[in-house]
N, C-alpha and C positions, 0 to 999 in steps of 0.2 A: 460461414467463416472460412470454408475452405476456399469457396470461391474467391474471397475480397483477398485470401491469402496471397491466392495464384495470379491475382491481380498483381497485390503488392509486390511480389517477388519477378514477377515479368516489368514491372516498371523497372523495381533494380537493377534487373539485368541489361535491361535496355539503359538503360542511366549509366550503370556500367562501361556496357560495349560505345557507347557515346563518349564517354568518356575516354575511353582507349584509343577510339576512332580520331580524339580530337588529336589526343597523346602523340600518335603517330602523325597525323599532319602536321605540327608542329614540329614532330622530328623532320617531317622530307624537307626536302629544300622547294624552294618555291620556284617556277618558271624565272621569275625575275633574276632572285638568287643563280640560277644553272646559269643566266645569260651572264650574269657577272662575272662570275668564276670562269667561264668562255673566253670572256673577256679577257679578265687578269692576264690569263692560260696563255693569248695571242701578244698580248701584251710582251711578257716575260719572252715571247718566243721572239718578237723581233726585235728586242733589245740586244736576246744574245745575237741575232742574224748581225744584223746591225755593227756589231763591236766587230765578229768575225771577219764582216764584209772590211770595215775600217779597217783592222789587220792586215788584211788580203791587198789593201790599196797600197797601203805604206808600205810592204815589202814590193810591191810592184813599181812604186812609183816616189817612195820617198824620197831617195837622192836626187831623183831626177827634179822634184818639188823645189827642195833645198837647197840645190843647186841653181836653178834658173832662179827662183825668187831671191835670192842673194845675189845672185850678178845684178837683178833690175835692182833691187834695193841699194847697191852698194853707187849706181848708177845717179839713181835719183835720189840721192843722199851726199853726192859728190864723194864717194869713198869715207863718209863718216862712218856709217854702217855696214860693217864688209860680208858680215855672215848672218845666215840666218838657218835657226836647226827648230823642228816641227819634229816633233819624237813622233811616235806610236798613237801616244794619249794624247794629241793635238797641241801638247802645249810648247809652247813658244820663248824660245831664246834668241836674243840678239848678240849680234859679238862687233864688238868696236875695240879693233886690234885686238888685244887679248884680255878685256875687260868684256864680261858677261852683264848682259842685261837684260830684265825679267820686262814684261810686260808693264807692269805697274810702277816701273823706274823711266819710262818714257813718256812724252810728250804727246796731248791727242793727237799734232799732226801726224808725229813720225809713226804713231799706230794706224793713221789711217796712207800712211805711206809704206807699211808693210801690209796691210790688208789688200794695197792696192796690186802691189807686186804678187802677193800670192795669189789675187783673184787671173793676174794674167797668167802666172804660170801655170794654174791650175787650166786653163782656158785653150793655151798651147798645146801643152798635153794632152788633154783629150777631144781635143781637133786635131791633131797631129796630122794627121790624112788629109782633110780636107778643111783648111783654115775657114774660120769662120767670125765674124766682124766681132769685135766688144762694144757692148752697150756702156757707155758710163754715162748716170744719172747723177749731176753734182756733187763728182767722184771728190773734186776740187775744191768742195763748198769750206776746207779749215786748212786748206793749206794758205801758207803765207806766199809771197809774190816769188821767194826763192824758191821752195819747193816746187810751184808752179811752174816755174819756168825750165826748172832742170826733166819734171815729166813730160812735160809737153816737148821739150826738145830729142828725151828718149822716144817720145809715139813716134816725131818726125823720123827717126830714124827705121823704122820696124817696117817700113811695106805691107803692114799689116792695116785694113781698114778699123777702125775705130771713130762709133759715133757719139759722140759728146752732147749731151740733155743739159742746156744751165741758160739760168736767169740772169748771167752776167756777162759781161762786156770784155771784162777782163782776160780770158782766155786768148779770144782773137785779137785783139791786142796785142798780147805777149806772140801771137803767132806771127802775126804781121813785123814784129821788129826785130823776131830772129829769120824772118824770110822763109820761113815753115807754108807749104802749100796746103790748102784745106777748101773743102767745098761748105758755103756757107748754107742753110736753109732757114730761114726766119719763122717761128709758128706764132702769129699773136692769138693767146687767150684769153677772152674777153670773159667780164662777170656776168653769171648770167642772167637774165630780168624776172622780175616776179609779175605777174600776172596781176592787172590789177583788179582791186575789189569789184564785184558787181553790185 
């Protein structure tokens, strides 16, 4: 009896200590768990870099933003749209004379006619040094024929290279009838073939 005692009593304690051993795994965190929380941890970290960085830009460079992208804006809008203010927090106000306009009180083109300005001015600025060409890929795909024509007539004017990606006709067009110089490159893409069954 003593013996099957010391049995029984070494099972419990192992059943026990297994039991605690589980206990505590269950407390640790799990490899996975640690990489998550790593995660989060980098996460969190470049969010705040990030916002800092965005800070750091805007007081470096925001008038200067605001400024250029509002002169091209007021440009290629024929002085409908004179101002344009980009706070801190990125967000966007338009001013037409002294009437304020929010983002979602405007038209897709004239959105994509302040995106376009900001994309230049941003583009200006930090090339400043040493100019560097703008890509636009069917920068022009929702503008109407006037819009088009008043940015097109602004590139003519910038000495600035700027290459033009579009499926259409229209651009060069509008370039040829305001006497606007441009180098033309034609790329046809053709569909491509399927292989036929064996």
């Amino acid at each position: 009896e003593i013996g099957s005692g010391l049995v029984g009593s070494e099972m419990c304690i192992r059943d026990s200590f297994n039991i605690l051993e589980s206990q505590t795994e269950l407390e640790m965190p799990t490899e996975r768990e640690n990489e998550r929380k790593q995660y989060l941890s980098a996460c969190d970290i470049a969010e705040k870099t990030i916002r800092a960085l965005t800070g750091e830009i805007y007081e470096d460079f925001g008038d200067r933003i605001n400024s250029r992208t509002s002169e091209i804006l007021s440009h290629i809008t024929q002085g409908k749209y004179d101002r344009v203010g980009i706070n801190e927090k990125m967000e966007v106000s338009v001013y037409a004379g002294t009437h304020v306009c929010s983002p979602k009180q405007l038209s897709t083109g004239t959105l994509e006619q302040i995106y376009f300005a900001l994309r230049i001015s941003l583009g200006e600025i930090l090339t400043d040094e040493e100019p560097m060409p703008f890509l636009l890929d069917e920068t022009f795909a929702r503008y109407d024929e006037t819009r088009i024509r008043n940015t097109l007539q602004w590139i003519g004017t910038q000495g600035r290279q700027m290459i033009l990606f579009t499926c259409h006709k229209r651009e060069m067009e509008y370039l040829d009838e305001m006497g606007i110089a441009y180098h033309l490159s034609l790329i046809h893409i053709s569909e491509p073939t399927r292989p036929e069954p064996i």
